[in-house]
C-alpha positions as a LaTeX table, in Angstrom:
\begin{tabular}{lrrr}
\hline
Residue & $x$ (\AA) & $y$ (\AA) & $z$ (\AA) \\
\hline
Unk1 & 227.05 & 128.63 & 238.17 \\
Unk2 & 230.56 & 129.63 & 238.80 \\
Unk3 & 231.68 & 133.08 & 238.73 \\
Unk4 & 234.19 & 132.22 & 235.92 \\
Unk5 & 231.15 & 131.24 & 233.56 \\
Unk6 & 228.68 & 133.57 & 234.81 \\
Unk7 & 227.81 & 137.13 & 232.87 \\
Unk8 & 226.69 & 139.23 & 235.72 \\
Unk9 & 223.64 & 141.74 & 234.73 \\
Unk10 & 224.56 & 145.56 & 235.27 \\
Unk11 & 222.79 & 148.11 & 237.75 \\
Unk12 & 222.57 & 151.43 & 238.08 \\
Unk13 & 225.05 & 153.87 & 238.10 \\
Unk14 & 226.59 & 155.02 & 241.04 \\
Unk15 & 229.98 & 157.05 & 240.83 \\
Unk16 & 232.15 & 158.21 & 237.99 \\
Unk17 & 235.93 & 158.44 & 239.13 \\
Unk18 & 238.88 & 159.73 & 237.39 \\
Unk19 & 239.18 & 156.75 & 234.64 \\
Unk20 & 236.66 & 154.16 & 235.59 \\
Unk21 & 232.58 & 154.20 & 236.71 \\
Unk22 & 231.08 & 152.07 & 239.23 \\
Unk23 & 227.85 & 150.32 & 238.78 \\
Unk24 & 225.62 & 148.23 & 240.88 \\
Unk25 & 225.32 & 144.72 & 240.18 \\
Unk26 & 221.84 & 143.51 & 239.60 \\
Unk27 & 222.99 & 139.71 & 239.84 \\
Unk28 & 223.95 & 140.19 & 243.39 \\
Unk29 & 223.38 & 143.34 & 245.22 \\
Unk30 & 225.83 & 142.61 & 247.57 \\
Unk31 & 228.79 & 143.69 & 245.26 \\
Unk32 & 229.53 & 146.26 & 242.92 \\
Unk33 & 230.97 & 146.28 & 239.03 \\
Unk34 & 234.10 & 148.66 & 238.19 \\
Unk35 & 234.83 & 149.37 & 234.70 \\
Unk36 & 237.29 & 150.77 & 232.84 \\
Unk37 & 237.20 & 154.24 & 230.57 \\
Unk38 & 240.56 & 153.21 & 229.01 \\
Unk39 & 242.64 & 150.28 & 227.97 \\
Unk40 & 246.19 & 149.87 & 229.74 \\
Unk41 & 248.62 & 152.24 & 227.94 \\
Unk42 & 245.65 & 154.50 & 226.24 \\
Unk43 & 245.56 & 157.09 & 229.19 \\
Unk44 & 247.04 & 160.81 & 228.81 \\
Unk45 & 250.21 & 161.50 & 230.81 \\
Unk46 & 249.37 & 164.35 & 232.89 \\
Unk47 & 252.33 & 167.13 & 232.76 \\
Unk48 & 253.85 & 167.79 & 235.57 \\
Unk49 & 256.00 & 170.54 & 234.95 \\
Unk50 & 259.20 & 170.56 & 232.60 \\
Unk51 & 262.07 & 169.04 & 234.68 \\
Unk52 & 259.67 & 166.16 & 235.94 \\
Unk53 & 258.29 & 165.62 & 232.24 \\
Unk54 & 262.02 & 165.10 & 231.12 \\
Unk55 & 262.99 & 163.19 & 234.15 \\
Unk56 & 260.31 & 160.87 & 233.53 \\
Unk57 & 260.98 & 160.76 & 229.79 \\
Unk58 & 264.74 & 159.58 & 231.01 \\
Unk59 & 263.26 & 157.29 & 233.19 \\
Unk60 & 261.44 & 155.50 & 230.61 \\
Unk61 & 263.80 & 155.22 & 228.20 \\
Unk62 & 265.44 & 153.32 & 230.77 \\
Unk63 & 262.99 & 150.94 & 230.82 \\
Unk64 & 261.08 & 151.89 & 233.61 \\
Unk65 & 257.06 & 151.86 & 233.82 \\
Unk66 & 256.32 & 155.44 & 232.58 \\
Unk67 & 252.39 & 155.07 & 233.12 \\
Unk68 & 249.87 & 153.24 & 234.57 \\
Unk69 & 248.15 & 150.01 & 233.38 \\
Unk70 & 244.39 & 149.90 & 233.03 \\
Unk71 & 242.88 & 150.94 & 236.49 \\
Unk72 & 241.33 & 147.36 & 237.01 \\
Unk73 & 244.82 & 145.94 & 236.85 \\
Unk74 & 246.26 & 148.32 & 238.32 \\
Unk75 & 243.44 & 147.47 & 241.52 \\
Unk76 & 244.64 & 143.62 & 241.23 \\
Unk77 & 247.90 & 144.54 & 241.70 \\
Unk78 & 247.37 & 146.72 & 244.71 \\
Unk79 & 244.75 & 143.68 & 245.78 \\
Unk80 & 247.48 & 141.06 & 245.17 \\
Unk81 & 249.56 & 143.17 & 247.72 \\
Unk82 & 247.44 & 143.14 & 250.35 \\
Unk83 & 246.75 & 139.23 & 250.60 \\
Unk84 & 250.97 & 139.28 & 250.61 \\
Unk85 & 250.88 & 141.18 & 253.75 \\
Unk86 & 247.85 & 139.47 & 255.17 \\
Unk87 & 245.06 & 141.70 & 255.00 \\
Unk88 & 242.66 & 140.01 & 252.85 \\
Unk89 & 240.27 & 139.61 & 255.32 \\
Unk90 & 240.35 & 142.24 & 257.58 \\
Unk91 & 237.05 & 144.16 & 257.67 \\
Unk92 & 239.18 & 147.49 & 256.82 \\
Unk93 & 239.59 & 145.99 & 253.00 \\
Unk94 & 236.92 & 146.13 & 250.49 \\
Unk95 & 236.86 & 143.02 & 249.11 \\
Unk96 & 238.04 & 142.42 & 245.28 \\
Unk97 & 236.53 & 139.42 & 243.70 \\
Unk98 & 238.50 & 139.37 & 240.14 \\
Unk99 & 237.44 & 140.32 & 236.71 \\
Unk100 & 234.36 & 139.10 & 235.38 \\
Unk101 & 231.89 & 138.86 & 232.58 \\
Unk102 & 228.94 & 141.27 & 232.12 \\
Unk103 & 226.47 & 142.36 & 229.42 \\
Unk104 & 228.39 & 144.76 & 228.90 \\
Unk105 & 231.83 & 143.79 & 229.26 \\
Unk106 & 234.37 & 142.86 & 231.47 \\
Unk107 & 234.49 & 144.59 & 235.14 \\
Unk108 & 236.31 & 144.16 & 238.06 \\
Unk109 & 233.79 & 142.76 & 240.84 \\
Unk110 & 234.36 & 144.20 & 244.49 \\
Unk111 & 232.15 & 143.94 & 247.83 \\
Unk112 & 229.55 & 146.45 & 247.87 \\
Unk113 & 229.53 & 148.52 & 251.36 \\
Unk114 & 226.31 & 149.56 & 252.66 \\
Unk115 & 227.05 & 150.73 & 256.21 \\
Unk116 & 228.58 & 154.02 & 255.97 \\
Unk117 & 227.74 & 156.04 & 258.76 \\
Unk118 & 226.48 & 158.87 & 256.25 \\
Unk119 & 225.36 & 158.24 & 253.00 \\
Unk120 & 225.99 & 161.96 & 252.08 \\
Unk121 & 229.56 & 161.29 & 253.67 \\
Unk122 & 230.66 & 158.88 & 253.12 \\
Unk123 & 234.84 & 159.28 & 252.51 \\
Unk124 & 237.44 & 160.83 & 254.57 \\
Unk125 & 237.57 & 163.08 & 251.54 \\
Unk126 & 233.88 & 164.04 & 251.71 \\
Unk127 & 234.37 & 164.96 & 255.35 \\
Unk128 & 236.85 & 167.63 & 254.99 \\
Unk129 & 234.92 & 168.88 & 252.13 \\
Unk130 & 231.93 & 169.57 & 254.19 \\
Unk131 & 233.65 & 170.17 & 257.74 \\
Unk132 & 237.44 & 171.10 & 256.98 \\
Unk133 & 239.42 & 170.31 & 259.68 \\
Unk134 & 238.59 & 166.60 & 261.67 \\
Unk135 & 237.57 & 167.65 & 264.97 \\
Unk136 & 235.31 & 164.50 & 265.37 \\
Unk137 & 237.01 & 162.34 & 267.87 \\
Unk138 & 235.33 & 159.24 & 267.26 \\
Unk139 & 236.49 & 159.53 & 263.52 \\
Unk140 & 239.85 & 160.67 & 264.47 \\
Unk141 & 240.49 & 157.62 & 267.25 \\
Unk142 & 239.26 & 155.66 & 263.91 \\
Unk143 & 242.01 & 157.18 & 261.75 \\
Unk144 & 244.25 & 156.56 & 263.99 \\
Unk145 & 243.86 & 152.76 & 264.49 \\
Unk146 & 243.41 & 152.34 & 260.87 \\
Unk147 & 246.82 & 153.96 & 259.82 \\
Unk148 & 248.41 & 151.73 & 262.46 \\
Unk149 & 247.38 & 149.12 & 260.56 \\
Unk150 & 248.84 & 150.46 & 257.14 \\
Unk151 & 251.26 & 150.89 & 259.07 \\
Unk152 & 252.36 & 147.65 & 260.73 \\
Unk153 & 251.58 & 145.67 & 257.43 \\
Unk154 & 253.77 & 148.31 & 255.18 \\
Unk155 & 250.76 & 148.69 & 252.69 \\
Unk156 & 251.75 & 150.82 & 249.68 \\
Unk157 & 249.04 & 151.19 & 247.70 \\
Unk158 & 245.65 & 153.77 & 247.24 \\
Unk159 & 244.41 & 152.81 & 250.65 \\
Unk160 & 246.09 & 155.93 & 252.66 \\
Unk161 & 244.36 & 158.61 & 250.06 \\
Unk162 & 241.45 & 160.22 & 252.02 \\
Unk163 & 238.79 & 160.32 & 248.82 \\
Unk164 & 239.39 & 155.87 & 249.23 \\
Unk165 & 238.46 & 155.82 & 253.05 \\
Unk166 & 234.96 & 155.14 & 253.73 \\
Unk167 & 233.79 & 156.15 & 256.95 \\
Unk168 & 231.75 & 153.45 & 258.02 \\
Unk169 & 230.06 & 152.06 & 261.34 \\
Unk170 & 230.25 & 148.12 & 262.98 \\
Unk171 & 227.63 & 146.18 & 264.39 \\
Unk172 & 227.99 & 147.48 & 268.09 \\
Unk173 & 228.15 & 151.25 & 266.42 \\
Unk174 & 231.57 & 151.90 & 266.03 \\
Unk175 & 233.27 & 153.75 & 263.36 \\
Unk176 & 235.74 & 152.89 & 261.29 \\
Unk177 & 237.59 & 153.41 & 258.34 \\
Unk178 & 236.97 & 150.83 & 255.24 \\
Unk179 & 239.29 & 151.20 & 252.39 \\
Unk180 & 237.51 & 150.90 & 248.65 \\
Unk181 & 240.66 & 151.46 & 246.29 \\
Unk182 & 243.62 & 149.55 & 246.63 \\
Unk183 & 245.25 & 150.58 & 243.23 \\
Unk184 & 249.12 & 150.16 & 244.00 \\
Unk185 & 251.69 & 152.81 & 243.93 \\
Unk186 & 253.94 & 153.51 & 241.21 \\
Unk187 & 257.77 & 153.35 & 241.94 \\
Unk188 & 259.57 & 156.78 & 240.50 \\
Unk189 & 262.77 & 156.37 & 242.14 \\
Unk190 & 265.77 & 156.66 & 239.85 \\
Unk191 & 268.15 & 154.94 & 241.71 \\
Unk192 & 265.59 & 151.74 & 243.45 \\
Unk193 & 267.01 & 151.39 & 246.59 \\
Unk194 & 263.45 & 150.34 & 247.97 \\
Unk195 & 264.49 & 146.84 & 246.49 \\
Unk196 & 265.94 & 146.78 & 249.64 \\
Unk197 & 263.78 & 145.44 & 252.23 \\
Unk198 & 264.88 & 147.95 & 254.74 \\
Unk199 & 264.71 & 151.01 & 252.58 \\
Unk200 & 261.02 & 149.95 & 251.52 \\
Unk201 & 259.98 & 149.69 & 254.76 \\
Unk202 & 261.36 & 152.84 & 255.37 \\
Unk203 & 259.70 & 154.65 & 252.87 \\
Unk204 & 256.53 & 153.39 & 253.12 \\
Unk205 & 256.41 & 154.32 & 256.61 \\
Unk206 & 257.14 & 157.91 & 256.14 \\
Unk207 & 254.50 & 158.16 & 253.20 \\
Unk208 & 252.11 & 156.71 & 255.84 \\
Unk209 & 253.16 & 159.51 & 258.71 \\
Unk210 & 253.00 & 162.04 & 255.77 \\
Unk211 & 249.44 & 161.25 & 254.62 \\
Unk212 & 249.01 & 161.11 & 257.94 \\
Unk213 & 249.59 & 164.63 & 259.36 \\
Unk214 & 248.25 & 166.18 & 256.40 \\
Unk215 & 244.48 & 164.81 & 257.88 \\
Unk216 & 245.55 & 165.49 & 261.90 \\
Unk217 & 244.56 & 168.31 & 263.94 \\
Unk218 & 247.39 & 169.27 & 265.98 \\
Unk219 & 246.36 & 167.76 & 268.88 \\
Unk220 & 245.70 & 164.44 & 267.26 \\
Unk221 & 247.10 & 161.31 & 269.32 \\
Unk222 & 248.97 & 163.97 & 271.85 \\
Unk223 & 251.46 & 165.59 & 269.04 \\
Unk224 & 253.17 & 161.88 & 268.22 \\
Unk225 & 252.93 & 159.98 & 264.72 \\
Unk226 & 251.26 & 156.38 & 264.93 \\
\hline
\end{tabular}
């Protein structure tokens, strides 16, 4: 049966995030079921202080996006993205499968990861929660070769938050760093320069180096950015 006509059974739970839960799938364990808490447009706006609120409320009456879409969309998006910059099938990219049909609704169907190094640890995020600072070396040299690739394919999207990097291990017992939320980035800028190619780049690259240092140790990769 194709996966356009199939209604997938649900497992059990396993994580709650901001505005969706992730289930199991008990039709095939080797991929997991995302669904949505809220339909695109029914989230709260989070206030961000009074001169951002009314900056944003300028913005969208402007016509600019003021808010995000459901986050299932908003993960196609960010998905979409990375097949444009040729990263579908690089082993640092959970894999999204599309929207599907379950008994009890429609979810977003990803690849399930099952080799974390830790199951108690098993993002970036989780890390500095129970260690603070990296120190690790092994996970650090991992870091670094996985923001080179953000890096060198300009990817703008959830992937360079620590709490979406799993920390997982290959084959041959190497770490590395496996991203499991690609939702894309919203773009606040007033005036868009960044629909210029250069400018883009530009930006994305310093958000990168930015996300970047905030994890590094000061010795990390001798003092340089990627």
């Amino acid at each position: 049966m194709s996966q356009e006509n199939q209604v997938y059974q649900v497992g059990e739970f396993v994580r709650g995030g901001g505005f969706r839960d992730t289930y199991e799938c008990a039709s095939d364990p080797t991929k997991l079921l995302k669904f949505d808490r809220y339909e695109a447009g029914e989230r709260e706006v989070k206030k961000r202080g009074l001169l951002k609120d009314i900056f944003r409320s300028v913005r969208a009456k402007l016509g600019y996006k003021k808010q995000r879409l459901s986050g299932n969309q908003d993960e196609l998006l960010g998905w979409s993205h990375i097949q444009d910059v040729g990263l579908a099938d690089h082993r640092a990219f959970t894999r999204v499968y599309g929207v599907v049909q379950t008994n009890q609704g429609p979810a977003l169907m990803i690849e399930k990861i099952d080799n974390f190094v830790d199951q108690d640890i098993r993002s970036v995020r989780d890390y500095i929660r129970h260690h603070g600072r990296i120190k690790d070396q092994e996970l650090i040299r991992a870091l670094i070769d996985y923001f080179k690739i953000l890096r060198s394919h300009h990817v703008s999207c959830f992937a360079d938050r620590p709490e979406n990097m799993g920390i997982v291990i290959d084959a041959n017992g190497k770490t590395y760093i496996k991203c499991f939320d690609v939702k894309n980035y919203l773009d606040h800028q007033f005036i868009p320069i960044n629909k210029i190619e250069y400018f883009r780049k530009k930006r994305i690259e310093r958000r990168l180096d930015r996300h970047f240092n905030m994890l590094s140790s000061d010795n990390v990769n001798e003092g340089h950015k990627i």
